[in-house]
Backbone as a chain_set.jsonl record, in Angstrom:
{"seq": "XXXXXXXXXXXXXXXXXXXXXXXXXXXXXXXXXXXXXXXXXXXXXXXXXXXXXXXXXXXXXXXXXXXXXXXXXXXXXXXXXXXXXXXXXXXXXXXXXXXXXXXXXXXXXXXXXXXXXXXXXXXXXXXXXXXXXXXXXXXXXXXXXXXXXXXXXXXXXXXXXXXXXXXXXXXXXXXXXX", "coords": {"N": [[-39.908, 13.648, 58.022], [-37.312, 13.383, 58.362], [-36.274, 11.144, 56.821], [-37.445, 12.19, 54.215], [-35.249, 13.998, 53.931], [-32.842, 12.559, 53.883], [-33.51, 11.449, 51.285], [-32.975, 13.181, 50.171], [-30.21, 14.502, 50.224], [-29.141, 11.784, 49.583], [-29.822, 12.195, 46.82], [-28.429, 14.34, 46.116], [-25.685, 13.608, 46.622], [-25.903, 11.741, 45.099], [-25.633, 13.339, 42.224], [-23.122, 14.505, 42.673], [-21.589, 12.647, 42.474], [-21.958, 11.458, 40.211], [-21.527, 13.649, 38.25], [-18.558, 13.902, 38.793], [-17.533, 11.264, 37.593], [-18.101, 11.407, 35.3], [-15.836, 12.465, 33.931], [-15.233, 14.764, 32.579], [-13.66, 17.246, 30.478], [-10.271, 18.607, 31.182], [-10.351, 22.16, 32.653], [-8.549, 24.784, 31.575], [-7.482, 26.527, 33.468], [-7.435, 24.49, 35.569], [-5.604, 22.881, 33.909], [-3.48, 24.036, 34.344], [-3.247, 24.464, 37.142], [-2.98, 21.895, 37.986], [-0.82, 21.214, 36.552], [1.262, 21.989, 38.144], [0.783, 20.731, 40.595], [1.405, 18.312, 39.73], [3.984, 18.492, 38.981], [5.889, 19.822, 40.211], [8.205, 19.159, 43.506], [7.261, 18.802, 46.492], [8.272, 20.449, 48.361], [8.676, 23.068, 46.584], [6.309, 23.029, 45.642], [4.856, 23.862, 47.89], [6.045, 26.413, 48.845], [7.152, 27.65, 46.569], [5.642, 30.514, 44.331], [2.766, 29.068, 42.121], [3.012, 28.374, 38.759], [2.177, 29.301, 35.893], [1.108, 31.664, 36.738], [-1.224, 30.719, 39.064], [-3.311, 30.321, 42.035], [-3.932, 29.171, 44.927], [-4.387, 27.341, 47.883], [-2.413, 26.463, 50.312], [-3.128, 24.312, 51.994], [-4.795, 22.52, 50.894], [-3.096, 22.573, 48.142], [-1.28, 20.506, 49.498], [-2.806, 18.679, 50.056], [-3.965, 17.653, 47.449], [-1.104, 16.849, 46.556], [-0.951, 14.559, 47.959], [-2.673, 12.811, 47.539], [-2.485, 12.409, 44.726], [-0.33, 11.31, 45.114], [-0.652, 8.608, 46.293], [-2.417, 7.389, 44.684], [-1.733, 8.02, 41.95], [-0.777, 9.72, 38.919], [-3.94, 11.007, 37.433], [-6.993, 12.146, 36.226], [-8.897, 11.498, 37.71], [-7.828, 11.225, 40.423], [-6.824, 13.864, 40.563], [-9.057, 15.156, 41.223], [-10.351, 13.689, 43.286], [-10.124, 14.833, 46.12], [-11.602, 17.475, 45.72], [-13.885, 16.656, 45.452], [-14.426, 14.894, 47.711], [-14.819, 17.019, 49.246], [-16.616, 18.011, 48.73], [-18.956, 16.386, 49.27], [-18.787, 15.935, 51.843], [-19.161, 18.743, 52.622], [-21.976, 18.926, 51.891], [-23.251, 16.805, 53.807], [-22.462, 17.758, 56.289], [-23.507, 20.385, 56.138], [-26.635, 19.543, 55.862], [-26.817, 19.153, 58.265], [-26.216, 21.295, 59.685], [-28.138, 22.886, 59.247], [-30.925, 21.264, 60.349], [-29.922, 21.936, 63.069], [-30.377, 24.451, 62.923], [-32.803, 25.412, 61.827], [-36.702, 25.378, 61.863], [-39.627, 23.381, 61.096], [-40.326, 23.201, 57.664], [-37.813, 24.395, 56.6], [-35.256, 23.479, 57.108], [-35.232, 21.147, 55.009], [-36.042, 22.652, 52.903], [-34.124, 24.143, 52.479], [-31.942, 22.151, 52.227], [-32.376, 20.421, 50.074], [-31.912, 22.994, 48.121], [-28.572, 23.201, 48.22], [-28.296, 20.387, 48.03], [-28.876, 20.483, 45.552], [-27.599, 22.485, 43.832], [-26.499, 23.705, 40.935], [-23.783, 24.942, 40.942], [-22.487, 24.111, 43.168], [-22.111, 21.207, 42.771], [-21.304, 20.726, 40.276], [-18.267, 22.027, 41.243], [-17.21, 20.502, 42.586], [-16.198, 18.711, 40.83], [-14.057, 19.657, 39.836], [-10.607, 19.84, 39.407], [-10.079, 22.575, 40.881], [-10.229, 24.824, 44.54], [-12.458, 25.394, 44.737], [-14.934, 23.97, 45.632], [-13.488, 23.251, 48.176], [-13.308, 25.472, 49.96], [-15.909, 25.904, 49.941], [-16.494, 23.505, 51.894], [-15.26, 24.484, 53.852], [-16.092, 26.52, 54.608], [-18.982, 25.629, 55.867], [-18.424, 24.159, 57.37], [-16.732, 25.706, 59.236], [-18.923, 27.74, 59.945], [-20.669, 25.993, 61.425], [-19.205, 24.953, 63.589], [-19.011, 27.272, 64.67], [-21.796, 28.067, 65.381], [-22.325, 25.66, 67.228], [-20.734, 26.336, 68.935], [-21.584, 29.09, 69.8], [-24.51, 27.544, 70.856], [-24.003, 26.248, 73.185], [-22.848, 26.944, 76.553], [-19.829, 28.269, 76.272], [-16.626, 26.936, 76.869], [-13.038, 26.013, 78.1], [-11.998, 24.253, 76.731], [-13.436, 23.523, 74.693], [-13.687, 26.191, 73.491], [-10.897, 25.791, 72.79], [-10.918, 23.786, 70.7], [-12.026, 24.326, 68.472], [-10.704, 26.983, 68.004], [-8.365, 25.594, 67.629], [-9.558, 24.151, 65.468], [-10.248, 25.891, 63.697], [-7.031, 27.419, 62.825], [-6.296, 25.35, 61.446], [-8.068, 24.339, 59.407], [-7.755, 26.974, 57.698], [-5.615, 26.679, 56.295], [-6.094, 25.637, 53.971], [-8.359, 27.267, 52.548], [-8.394, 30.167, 51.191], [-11.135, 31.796, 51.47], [-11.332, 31.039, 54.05], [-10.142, 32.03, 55.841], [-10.99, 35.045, 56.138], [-13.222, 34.356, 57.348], [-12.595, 33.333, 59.982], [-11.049, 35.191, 60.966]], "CA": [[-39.01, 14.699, 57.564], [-35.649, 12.695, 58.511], [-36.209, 10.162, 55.561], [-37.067, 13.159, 53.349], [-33.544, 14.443, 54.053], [-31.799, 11.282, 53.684], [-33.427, 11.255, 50.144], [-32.448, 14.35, 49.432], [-28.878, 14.237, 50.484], [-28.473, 10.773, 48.606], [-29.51, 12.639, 45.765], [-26.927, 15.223, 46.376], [-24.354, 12.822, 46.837], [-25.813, 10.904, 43.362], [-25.524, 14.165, 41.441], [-21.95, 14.714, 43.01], [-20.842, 11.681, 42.101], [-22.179, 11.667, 38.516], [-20.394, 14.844, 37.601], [-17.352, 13.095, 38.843], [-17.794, 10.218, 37.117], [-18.256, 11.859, 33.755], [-14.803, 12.658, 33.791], [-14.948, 15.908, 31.707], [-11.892, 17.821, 29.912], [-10.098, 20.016, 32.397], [-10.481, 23.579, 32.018], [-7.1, 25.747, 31.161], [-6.754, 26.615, 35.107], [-7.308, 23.098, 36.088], [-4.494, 22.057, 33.557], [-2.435, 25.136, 34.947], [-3.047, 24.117, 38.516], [-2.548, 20.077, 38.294], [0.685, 21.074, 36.244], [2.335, 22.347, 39.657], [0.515, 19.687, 41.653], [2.23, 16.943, 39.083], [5.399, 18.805, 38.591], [6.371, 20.352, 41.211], [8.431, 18.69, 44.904], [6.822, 19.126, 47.678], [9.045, 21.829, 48.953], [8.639, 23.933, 45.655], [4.931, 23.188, 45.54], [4.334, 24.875, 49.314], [7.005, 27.24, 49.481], [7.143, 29.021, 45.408], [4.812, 30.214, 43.272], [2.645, 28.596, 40.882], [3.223, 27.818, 37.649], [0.937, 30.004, 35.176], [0.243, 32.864, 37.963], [-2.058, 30.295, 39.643], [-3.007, 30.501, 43.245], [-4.59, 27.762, 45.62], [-4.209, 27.263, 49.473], [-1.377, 25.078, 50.558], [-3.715, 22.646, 52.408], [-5.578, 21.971, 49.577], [-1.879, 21.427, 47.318], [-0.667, 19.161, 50.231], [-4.271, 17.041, 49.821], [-3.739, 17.296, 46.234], [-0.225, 16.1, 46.419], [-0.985, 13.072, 48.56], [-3.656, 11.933, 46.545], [-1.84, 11.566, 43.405], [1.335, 10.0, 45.25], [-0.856, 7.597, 46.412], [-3.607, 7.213, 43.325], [-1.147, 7.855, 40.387], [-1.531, 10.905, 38.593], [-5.12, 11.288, 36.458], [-7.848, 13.384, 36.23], [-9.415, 11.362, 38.924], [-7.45, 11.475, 41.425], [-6.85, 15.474, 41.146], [-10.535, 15.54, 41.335], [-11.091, 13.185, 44.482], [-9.757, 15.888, 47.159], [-12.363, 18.706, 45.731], [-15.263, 15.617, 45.646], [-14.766, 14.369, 48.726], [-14.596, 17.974, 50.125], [-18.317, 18.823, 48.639], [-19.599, 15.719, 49.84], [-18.336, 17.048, 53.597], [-19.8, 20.248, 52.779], [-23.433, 18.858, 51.791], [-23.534, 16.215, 55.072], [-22.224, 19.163, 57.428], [-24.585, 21.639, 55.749], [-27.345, 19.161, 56.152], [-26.87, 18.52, 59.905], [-26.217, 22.106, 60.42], [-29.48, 23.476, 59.286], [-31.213, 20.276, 60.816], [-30.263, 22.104, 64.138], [-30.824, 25.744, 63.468], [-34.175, 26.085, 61.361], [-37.391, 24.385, 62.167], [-40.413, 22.706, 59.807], [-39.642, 22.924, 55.868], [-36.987, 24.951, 56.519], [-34.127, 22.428, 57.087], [-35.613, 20.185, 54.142], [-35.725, 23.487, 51.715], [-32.156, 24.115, 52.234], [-30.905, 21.082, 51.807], [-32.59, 20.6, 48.554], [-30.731, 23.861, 47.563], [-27.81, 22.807, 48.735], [-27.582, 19.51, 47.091], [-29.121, 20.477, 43.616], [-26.863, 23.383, 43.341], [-25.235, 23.492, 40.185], [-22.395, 25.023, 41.372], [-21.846, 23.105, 44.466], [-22.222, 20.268, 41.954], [-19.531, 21.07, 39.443], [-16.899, 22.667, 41.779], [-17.526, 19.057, 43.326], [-15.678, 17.541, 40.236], [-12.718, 20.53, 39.367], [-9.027, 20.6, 40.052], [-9.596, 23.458, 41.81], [-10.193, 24.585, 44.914], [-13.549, 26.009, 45.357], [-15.596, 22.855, 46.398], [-12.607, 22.977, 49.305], [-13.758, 26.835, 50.009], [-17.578, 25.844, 50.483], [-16.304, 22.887, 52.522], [-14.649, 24.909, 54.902], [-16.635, 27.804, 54.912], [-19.778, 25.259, 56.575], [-17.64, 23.592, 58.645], [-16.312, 26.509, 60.373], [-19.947, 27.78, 60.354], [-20.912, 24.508, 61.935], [-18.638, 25.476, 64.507], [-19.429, 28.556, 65.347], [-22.816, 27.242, 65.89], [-22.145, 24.393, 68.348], [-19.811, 26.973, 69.918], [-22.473, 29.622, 70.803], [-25.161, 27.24, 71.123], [-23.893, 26.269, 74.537], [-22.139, 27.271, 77.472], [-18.326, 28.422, 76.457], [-15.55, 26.297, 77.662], [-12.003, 26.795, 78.145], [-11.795, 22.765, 75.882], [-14.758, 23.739, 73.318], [-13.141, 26.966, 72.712], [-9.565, 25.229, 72.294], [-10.879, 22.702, 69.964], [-12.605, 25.367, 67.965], [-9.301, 27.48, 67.877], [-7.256, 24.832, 66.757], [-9.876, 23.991, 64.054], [-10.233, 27.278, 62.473], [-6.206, 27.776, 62.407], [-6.102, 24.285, 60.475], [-8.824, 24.911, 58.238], [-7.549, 28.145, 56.871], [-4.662, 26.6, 55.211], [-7.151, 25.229, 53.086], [-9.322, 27.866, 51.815], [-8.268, 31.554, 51.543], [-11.994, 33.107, 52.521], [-11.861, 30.682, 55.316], [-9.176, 33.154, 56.503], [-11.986, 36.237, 56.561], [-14.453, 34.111, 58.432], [-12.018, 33.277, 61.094], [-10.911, 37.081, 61.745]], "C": [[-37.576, 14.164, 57.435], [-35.52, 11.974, 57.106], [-36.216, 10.903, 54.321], [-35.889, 13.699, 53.153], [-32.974, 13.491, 53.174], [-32.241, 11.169, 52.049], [-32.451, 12.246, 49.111], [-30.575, 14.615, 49.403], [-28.164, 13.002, 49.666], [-28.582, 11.366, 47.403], [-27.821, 13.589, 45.183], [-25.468, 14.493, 46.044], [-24.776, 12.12, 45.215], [-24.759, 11.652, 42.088], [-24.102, 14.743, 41.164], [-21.143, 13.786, 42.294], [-20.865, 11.337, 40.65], [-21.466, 12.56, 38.002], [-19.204, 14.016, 38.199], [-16.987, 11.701, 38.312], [-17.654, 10.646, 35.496], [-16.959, 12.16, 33.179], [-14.544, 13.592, 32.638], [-13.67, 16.237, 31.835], [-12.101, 18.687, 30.902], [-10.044, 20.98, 31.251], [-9.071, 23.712, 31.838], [-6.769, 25.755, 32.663], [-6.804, 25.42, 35.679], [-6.124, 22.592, 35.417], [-3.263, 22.912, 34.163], [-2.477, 24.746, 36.51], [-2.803, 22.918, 38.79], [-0.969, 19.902, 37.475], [1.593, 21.326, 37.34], [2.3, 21.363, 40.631], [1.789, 18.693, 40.782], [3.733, 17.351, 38.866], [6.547, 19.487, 39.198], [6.571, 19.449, 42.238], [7.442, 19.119, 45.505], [7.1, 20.314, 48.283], [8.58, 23.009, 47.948], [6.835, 24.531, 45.816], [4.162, 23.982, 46.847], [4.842, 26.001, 49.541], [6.907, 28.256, 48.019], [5.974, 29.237, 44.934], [4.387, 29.419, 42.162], [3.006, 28.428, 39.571], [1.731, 28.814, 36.942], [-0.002, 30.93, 35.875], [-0.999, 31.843, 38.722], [-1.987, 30.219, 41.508], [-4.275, 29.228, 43.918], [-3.453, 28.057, 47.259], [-2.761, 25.941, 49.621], [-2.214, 23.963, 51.243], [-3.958, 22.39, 51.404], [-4.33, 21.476, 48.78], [-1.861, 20.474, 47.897], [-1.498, 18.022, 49.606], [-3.943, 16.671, 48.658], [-2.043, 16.11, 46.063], [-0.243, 14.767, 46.879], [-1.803, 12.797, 47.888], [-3.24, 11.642, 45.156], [-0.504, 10.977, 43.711], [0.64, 8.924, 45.566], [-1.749, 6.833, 45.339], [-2.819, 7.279, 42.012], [-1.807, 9.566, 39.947], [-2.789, 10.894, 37.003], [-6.22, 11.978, 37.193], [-8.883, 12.447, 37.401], [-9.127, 11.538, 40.419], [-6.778, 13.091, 42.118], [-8.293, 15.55, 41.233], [-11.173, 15.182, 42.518], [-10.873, 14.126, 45.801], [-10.923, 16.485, 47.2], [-14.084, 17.53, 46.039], [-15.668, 14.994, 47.176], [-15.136, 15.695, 49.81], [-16.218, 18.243, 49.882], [-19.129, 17.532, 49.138], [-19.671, 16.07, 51.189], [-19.575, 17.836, 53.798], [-21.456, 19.593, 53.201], [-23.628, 17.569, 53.112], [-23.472, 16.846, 55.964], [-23.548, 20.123, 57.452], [-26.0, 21.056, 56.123], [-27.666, 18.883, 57.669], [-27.051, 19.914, 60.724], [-27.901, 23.224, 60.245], [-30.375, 22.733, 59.777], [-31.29, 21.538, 62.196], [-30.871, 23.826, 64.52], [-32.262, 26.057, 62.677], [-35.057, 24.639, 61.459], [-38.368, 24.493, 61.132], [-39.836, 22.234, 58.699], [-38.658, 23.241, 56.073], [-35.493, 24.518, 56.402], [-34.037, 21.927, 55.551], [-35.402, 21.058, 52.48], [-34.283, 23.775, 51.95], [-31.592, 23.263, 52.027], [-31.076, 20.914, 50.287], [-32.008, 21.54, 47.476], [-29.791, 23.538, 47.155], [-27.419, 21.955, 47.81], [-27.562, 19.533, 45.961], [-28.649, 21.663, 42.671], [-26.137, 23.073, 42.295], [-23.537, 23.637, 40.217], [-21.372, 24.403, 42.209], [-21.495, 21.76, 43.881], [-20.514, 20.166, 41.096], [-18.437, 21.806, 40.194], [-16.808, 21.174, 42.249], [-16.388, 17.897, 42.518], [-14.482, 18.516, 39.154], [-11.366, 20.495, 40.107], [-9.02, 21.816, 40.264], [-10.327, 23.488, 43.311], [-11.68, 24.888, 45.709], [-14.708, 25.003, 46.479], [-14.659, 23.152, 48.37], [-12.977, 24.408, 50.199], [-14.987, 26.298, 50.939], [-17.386, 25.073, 51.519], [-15.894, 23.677, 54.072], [-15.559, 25.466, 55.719], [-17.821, 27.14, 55.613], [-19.342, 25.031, 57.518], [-17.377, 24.343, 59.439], [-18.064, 27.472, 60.759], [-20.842, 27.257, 61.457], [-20.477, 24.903, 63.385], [-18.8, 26.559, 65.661], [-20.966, 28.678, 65.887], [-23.249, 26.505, 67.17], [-21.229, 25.491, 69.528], [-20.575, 28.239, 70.715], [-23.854, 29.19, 71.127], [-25.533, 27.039, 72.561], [-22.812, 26.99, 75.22], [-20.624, 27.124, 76.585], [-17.549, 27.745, 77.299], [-14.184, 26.029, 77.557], [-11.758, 25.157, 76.707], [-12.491, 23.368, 74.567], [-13.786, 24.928, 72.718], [-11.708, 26.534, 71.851], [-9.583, 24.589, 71.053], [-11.431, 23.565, 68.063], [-11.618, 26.201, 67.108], [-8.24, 26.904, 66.846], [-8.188, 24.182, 65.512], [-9.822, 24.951, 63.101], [-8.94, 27.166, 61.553], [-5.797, 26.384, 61.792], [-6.85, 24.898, 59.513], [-8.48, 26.118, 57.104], [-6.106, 28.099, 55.937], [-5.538, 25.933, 54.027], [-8.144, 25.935, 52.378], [-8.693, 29.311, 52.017], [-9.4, 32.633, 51.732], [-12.16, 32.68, 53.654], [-11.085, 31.707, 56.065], [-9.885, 34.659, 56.854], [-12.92, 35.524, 57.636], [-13.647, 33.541, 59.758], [-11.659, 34.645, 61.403], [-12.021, 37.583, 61.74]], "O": [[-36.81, 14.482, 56.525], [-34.617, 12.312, 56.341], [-35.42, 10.646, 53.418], [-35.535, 13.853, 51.983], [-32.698, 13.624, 51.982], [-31.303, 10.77, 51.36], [-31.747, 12.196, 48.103], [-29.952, 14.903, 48.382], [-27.027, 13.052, 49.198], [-27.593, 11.24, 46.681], [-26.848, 13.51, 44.433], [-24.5, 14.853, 45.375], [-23.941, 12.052, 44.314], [-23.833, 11.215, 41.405], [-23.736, 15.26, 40.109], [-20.163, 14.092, 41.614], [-19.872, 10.979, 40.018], [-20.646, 12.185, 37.164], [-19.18, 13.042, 37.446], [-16.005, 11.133, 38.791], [-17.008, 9.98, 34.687], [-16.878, 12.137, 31.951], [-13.721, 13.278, 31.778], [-12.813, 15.911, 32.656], [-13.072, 19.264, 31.391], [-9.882, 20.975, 30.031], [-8.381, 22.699, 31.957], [-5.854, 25.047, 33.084], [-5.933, 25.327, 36.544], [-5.437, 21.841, 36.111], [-2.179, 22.382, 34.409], [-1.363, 24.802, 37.03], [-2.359, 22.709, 39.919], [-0.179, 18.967, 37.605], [2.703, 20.795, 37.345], [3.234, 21.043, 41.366], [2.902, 18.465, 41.256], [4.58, 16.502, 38.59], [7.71, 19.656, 38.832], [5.609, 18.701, 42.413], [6.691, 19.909, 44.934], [6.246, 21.107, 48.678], [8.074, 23.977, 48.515], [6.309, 25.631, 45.984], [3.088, 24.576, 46.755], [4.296, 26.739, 50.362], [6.642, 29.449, 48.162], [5.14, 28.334, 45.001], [5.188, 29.034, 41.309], [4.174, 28.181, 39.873], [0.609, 28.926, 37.435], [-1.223, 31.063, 35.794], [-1.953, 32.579, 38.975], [-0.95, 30.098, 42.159], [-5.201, 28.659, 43.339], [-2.398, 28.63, 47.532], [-2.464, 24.893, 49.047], [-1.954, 22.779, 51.027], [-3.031, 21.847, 50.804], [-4.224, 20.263, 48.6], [-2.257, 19.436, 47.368], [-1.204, 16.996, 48.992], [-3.6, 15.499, 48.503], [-1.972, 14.972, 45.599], [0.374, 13.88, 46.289], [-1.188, 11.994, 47.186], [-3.671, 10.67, 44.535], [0.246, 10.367, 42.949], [1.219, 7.922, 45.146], [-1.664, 5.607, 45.268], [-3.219, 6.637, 41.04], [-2.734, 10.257, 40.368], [-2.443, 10.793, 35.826], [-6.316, 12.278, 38.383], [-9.746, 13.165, 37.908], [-9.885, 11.87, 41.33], [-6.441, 13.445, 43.248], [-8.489, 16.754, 41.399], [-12.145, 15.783, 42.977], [-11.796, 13.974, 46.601], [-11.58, 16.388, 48.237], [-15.066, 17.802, 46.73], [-16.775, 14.72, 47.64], [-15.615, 15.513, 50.93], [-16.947, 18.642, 50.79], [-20.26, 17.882, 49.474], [-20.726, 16.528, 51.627], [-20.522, 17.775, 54.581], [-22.019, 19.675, 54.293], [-24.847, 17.616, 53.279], [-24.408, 16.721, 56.753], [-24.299, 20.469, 58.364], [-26.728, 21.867, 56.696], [-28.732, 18.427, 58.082], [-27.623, 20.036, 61.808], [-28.446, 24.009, 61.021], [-31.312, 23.526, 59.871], [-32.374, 22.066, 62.444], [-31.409, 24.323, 65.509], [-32.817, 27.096, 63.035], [-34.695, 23.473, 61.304], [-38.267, 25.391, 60.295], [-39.097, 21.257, 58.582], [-37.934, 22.297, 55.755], [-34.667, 25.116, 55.713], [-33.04, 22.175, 54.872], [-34.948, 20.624, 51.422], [-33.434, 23.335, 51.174], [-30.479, 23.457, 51.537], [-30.223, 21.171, 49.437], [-31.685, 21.206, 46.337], [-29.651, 23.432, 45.937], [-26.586, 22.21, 46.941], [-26.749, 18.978, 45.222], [-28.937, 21.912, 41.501], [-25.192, 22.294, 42.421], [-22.575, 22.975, 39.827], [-20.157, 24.216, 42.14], [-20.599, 21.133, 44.446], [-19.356, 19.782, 41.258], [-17.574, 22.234, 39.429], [-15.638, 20.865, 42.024], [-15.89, 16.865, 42.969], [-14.142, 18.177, 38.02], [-11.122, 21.029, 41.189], [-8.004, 22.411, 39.907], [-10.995, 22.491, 43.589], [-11.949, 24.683, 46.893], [-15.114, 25.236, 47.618], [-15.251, 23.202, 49.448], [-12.84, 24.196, 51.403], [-15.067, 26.256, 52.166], [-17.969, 25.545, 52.495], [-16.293, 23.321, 55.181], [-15.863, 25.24, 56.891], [-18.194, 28.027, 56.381], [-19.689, 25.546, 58.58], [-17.65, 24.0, 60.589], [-18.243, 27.802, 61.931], [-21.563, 27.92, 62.203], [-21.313, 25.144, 64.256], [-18.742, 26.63, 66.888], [-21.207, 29.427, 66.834], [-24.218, 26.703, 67.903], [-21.177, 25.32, 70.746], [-20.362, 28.475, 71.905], [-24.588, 30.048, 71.619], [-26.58, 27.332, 73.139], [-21.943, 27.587, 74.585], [-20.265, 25.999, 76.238], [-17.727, 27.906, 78.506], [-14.068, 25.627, 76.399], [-11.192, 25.526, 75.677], [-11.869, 23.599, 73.53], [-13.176, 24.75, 71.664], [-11.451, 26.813, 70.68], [-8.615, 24.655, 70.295], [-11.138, 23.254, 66.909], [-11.605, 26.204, 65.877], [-7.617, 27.33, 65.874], [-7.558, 23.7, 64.57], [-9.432, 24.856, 61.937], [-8.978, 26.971, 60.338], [-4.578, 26.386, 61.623], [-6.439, 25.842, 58.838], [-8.868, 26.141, 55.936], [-5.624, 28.962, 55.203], [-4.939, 26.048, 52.958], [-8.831, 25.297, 51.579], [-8.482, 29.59, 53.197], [-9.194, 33.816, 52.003], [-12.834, 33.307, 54.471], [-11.655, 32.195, 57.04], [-9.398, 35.368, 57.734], [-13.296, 36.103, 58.655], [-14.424, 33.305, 60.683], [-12.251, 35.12, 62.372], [-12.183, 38.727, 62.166]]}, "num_chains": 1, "name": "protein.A"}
């Protein structure tokens, strides 16, 4: 069953990486949201509104902004933030159903999971949804490991201080933490 995974997950990760690779035309809100990333300070870009009524999480700008100060600005490097975030997602997601469903059950979700179209193509958009799904396991994940065992004054802390990171990064991660 483990090796079955691992196929399935490399696929995932193939399929991820192929749509990112293909380097399709941005959409209209992708050119409206990488115009603020590319044109906007730092200060402007966290602190005003978008550019073309667009809205996005300030973690997610920040990531965005450091990745094209350090990469240059092209359509790859606004794209590697949301890619690396659905790769996250689908290794997290895979580990976390691993511990809560037993037989097929792990093995059919993952397969979901990775051959999602959607999870797929948000995987390779200047925006921020890939960063959304990312979260939204992770803090799942969490919440998991956190009532799996015994409560502890550390576990909860660590927990705590992940959520209130995480939620600058996704605005439904902000419902699944309250």
């Amino acid at each position: 069953m483990r090796s079955a995974l691992m196929v399935v997950i490399a696929v995932g990760v193939a399929l991820r990486l192929w749509q990112y690779a293909a380097n399709t035309s941005l959409w209209f809100d992708e050119i409206a949201l990488a115009d603020g990333i590319l044109t906007l300070d730092l200060w402007n870009l966290l602190t005003a509104p978008l550019p073309y009524n667009q809205v996005a999480p300030r973690g997610f700008l920040l990531a965005e902004k450091f990745v094209v100060a350090a990469l240059g600005p092209s359509d790859y490097a606004l794209r590697l933030f949301p890619l690396v975030c659905s790769l996250v997602s689908l290794v997290v997601f895979a580990r976390l159903v691993t511990r809560m469903l037993d037989g097929v059950g792990p093995l059919a979700a993952v397969v979901l999971f990775a051959t999602a179209a959607p999870f797929i193509a948000c995987g390779a958009l200047v925006k921020q949804y890939s960063t959304d799904v990312c979260v939204a396991v992770v803090l799942w994940w969490v919440v998991y490991e956190l009532i799996s065992q015994p409560v502890t004054r550390y576990r909860a802390g660590w927990a705590a201080l992940l959520g209130s990171i995480l939620i600058w990064f996704s605005h439904p991660g902000v419902l699944m933490v309250t």
